[in-house]
C-alpha positions as CSV (number, residue, x, y, z in Angstrom):
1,X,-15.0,18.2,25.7
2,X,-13.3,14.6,26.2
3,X,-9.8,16.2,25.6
4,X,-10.8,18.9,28.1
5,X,-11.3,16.4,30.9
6,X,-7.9,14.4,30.6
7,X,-6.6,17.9,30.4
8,X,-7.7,18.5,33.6
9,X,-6.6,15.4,34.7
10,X,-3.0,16.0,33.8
11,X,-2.6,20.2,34.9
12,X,-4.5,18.8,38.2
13,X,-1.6,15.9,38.7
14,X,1.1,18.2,37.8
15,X,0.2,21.1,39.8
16,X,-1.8,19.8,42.7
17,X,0.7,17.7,43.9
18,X,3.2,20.2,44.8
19,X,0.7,22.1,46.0
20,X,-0.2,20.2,48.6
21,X,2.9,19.2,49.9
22,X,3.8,23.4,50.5
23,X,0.3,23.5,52.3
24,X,1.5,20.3,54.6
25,X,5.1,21.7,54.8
26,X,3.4,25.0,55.8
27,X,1.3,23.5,58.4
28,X,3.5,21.4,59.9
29,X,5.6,25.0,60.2
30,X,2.3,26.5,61.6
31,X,2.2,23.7,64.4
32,X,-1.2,22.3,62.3
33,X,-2.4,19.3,63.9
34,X,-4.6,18.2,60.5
35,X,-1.0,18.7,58.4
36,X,-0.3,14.8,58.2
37,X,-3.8,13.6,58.4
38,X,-6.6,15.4,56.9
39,X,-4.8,16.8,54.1
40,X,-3.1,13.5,52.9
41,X,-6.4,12.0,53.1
42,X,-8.3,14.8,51.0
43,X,-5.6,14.3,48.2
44,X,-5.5,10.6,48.5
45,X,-9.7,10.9,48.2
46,X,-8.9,12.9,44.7
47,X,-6.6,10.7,43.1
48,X,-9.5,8.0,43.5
49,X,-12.4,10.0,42.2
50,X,-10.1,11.2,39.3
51,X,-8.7,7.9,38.7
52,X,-11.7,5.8,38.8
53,X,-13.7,8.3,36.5
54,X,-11.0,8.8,33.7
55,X,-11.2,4.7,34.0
56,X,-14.6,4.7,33.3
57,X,-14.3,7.3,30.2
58,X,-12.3,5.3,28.9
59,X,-13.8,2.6,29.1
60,X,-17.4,3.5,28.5
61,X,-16.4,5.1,24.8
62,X,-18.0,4.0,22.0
63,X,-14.2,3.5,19.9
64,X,-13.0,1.6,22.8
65,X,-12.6,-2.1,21.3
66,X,-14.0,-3.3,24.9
67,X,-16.6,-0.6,25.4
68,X,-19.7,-2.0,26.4
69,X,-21.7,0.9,24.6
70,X,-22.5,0.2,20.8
71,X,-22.7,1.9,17.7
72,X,-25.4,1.0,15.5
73,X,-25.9,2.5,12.0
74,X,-24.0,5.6,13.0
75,X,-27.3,6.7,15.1
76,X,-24.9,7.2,18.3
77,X,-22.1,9.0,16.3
78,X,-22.0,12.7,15.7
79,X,-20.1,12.7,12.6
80,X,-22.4,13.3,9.3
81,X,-21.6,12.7,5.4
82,X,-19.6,15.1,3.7
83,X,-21.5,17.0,1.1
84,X,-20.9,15.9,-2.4
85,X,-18.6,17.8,-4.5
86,X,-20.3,19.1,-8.1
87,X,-17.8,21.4,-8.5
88,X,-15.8,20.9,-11.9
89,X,-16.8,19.2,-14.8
90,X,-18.8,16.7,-15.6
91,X,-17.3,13.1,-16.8
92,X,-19.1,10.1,-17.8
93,X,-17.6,7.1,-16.4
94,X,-18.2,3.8,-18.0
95,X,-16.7,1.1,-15.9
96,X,-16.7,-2.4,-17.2
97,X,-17.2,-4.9,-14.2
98,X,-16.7,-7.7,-14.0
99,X,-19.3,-9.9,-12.2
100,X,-18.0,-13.3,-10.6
101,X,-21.4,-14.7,-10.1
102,X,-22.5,-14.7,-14.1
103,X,-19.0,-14.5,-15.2
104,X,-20.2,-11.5,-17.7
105,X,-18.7,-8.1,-17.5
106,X,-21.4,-5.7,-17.2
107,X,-20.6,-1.6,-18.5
108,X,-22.0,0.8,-16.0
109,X,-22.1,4.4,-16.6
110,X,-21.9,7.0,-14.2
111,X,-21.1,10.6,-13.7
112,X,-18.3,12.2,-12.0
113,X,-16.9,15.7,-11.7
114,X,-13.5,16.3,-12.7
115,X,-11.0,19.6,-12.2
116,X,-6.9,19.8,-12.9
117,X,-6.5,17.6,-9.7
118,X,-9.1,15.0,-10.0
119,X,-7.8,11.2,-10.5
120,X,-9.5,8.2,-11.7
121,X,-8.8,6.8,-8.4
122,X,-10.6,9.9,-6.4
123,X,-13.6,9.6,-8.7
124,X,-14.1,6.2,-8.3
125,X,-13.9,6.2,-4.8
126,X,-16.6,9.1,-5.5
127,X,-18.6,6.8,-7.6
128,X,-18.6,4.3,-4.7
129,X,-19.2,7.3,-1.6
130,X,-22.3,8.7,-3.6
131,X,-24.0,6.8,-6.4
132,X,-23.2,2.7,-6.0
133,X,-21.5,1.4,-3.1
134,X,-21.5,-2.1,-4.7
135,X,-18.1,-1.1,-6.6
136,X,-15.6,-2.9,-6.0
137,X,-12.0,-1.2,-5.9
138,X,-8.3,-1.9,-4.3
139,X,-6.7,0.8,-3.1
140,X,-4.4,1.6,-0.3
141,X,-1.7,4.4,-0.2
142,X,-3.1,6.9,-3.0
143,X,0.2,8.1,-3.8
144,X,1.9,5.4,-6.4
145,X,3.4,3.8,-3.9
146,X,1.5,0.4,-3.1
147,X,0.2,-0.6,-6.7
148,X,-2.7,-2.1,-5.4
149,X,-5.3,0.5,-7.8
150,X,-4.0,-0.7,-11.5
151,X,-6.8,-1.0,-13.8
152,X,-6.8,-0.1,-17.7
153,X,-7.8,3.3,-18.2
154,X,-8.9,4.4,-22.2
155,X,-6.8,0.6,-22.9
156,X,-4.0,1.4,-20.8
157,X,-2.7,0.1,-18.1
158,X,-2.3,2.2,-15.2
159,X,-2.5,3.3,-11.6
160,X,-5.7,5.3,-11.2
161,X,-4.9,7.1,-8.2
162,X,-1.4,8.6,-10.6
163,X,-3.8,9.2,-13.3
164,X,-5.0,12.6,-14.0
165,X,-9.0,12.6,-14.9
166,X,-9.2,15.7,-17.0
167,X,-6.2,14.6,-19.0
168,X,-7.3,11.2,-20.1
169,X,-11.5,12.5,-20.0
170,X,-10.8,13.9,-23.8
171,X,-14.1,15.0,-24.8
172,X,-15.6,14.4,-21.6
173,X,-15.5,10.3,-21.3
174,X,-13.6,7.8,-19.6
175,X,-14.0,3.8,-20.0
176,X,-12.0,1.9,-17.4
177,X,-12.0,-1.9,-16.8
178,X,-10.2,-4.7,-15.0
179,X,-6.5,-5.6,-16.0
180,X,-6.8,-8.5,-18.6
181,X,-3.1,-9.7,-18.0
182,X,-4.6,-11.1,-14.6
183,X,-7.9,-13.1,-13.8
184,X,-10.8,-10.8,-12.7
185,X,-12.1,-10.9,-9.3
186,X,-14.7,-8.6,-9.3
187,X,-15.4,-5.3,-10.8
188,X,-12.0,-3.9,-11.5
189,X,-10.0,-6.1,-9.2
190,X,-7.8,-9.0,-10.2
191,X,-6.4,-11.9,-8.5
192,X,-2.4,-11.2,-7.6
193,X,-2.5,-15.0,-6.5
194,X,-0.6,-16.4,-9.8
195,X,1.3,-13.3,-10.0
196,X,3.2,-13.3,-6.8
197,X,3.2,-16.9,-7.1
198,X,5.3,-16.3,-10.5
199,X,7.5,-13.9,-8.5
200,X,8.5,-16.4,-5.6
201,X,9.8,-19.2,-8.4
202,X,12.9,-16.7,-8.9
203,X,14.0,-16.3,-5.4
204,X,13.2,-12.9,-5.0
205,X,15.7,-12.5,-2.2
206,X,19.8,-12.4,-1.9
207,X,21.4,-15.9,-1.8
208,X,24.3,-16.6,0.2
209,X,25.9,-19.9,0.5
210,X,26.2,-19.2,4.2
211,X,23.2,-19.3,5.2
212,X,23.6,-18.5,8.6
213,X,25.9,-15.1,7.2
214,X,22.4,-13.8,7.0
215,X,21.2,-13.4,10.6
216,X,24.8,-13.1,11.7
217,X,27.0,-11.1,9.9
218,X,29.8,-9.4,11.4
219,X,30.0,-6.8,9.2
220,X,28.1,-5.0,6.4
221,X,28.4,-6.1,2.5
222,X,30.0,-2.9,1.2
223,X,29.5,-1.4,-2.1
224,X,30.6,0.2,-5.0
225,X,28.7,3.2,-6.5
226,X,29.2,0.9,-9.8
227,X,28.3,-1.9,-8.0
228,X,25.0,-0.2,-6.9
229,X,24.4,1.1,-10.0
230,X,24.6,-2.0,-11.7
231,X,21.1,-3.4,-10.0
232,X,19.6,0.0,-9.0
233,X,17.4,0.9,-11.4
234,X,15.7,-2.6,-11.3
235,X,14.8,-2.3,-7.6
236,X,12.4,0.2,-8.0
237,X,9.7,-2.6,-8.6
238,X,6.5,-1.9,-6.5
239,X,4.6,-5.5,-8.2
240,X,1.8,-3.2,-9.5
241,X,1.2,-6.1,-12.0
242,X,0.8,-3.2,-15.0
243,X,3.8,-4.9,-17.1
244,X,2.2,-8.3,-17.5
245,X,-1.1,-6.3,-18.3
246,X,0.9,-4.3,-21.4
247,X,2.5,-8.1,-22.3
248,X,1.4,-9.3,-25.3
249,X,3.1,-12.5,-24.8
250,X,2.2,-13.2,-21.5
251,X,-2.0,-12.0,-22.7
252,X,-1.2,-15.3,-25.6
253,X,0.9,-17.6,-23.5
254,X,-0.3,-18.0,-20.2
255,X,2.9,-20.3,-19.6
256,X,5.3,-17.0,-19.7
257,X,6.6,-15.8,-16.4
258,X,6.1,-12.4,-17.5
259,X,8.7,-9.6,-17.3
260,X,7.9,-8.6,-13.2
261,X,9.3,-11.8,-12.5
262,X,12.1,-11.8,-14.8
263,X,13.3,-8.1,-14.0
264,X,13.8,-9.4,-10.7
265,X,15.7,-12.3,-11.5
266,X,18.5,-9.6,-13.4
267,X,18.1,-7.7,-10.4
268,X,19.3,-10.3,-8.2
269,X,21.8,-11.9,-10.8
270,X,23.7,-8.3,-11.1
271,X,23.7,-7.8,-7.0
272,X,27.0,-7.8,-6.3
273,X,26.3,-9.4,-2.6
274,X,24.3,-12.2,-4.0
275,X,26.1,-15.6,-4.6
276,X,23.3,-17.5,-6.1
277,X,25.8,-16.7,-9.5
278,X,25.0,-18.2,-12.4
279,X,22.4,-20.8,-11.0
280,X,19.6,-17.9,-11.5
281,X,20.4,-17.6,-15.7
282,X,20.2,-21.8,-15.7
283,X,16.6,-21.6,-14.2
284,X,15.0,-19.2,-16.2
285,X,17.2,-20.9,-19.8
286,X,13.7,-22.2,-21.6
287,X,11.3,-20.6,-24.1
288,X,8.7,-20.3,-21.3
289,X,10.9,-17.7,-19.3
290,X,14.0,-15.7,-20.4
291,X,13.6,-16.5,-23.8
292,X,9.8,-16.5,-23.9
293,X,10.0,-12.8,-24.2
294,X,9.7,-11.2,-27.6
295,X,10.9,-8.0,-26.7
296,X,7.6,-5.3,-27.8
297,X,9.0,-3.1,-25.1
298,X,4.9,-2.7,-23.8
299,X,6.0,-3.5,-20.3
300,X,8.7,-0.8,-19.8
301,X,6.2,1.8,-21.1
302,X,3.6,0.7,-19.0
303,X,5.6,0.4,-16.0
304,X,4.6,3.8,-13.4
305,X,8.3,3.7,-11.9
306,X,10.5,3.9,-15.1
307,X,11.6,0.2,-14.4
308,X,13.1,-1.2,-17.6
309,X,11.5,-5.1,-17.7
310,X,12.3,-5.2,-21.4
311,X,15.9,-4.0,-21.3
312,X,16.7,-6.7,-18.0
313,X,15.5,-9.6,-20.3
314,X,17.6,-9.1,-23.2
315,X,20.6,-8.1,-20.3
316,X,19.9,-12.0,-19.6
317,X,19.7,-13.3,-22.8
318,X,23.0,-11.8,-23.2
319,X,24.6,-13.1,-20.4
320,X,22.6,-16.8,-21.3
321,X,24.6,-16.7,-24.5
322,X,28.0,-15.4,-23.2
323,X,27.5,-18.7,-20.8
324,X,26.4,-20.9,-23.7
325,X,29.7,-19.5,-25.8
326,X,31.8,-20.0,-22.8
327,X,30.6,-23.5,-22.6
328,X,31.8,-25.0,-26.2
């Protein structure tokens, strides 16, 4: 009905202007005395009525950040909850969350219903709709795209909304919990804090030694398909925080920087328009970083955009030890 009315509005703008000019061209023709008074008057007398009460609906509606009529509780709001869906079948859920008042993690079961499209992110968010809103989930884009929803699923780390429900259910059970590879928040969501922290140390960002080239460049840095190549596949990084989860070395030695962080510091390093050079091998050169890492190869299998952590760090190693042999 709203959209009617601002309809109106518009086809009444559009069409009743012309229309009334013709009727004062047509009486002027016709030797009308009213031509240049009364009808200029009448539309001017419209486009205030109009205009003041498209203001005022506007104005007066409840989404409008200034309206002065409230919502409360939904009473005002037409819109009712969607129906649950039973449809499928049924999975039992135990979620193990993680409760930042006691500092316990508590396992609660609950029931969800599953077909060939269901994820563990949709059924949570299920869980949460329906039977306990007090869960306690990050998600944003739904799509693999953000990597805010990882969570181990059945022991693995993954990203619930890419995770298939029926596929991991087995005989009709899931367990999911928080990532252990990052400190627990609540429920299933960790603290990023130490983790992006970890991936500002390695200048995540090309270096060049004119600093001003950057906001003034007079032309574009070209590259080679090789050259592109070269750094490509390590790019693909979304910080989903899933490889230091599937770590064993960073889940023993919280003093690691972990393979996100390292990944990124090859991917920089083999950038052919970066000029930070060799400078990014000499700051991660020490047990706690490049050679920290003891190669299991968890990270690149846990990783959900086929980012190889594992194969950048030993790239760096080997390009640490062609420096060292250069040197003597």
């Amino acid at each position: 009905m709203r959209a009617s009315r601002y309809t109106i509005f518009v086809y009444a703008g559009i069409i009743g202007v012309p229309v009334v000019m013709l009727v004062m061209v047509a009486g002027f023709a016709l030797g009308s005395p009213y031509a240049f008074t009364l009808i200029p008057m009448l539309l001017a007398l419209a486009l205030i009525v109009f205009g003041v009460s498209g203001i005022a609906d506007i104005y007066l509606h409840p989404t409008y950040p200034g309206s002065m009529k409230r919502i409360s509780n939904g009473a005002e709001t037409e819109n009712k909850a969607r129906p649950r869906d039973r449809s499928g079948v049924p999975v039992a859920i135990s979620i193990k969350r993680f409760n930042n008042e006691t500092k316990q993690f508590d396992i609660t079961t609950y029931e969800a219903y599953a077909n060939d499209r269901t994820t563990v992110l949709g059924a949570m968010l299920d869980i949460k709709d329906y039977q306990d809103n007090t869960l306690s989930i990050r998600c944003n884009c739904r799509m693999g795209i953000c990597g805010s929803c990882g969570m181990v699923v059945n022991g693995k780390p993954v990203l619930a909304c890419e995770t298939n429900l029926m596929k991991v259910s087995g005989g009709g059970a899931v367990e999911i919990s928080p990532m252990l590879g990052h400190p627990a928040l609540k429920d299933v969501v960790a603290d990023f804090e130490d983790f992006f922290n970890r991936h500002k140390s390695v200048s995540p960002t090309l270096y060049r030694d004119d600093q001003k080239e950057k906001y003034a460049a007079r032309k574009e840095y070209a590259q080679s398909k090789e050259d592109l190549d070269r750094y490509l596949p390590y790019s693909y990084c979304i910080m989903c925080g899933l490889c230091l989860d599937a770590c064993p070395v960073v889940n023993s030695n919280p003093n690691f920087i972990g393979p996100q962080a390292l990944s990124q510091v090859y991917r920089y390093y083999s950038d052919s328009r970066d000029q930070k050079g060799k400078r990014r091998l000499f700051d991660v050169d020490s047990v706690e970083d490049a050679w920290g890492c003891e190669f299991s190869g968890s990270c690149s299998t846990a990783c959900p955009k086929g980012v190889d952590p594992a194969g950048a760090i030993q790239l760096l190693k080997g390009d640490l030890m062609k420096n060292i042999l250069e040197k003597e």
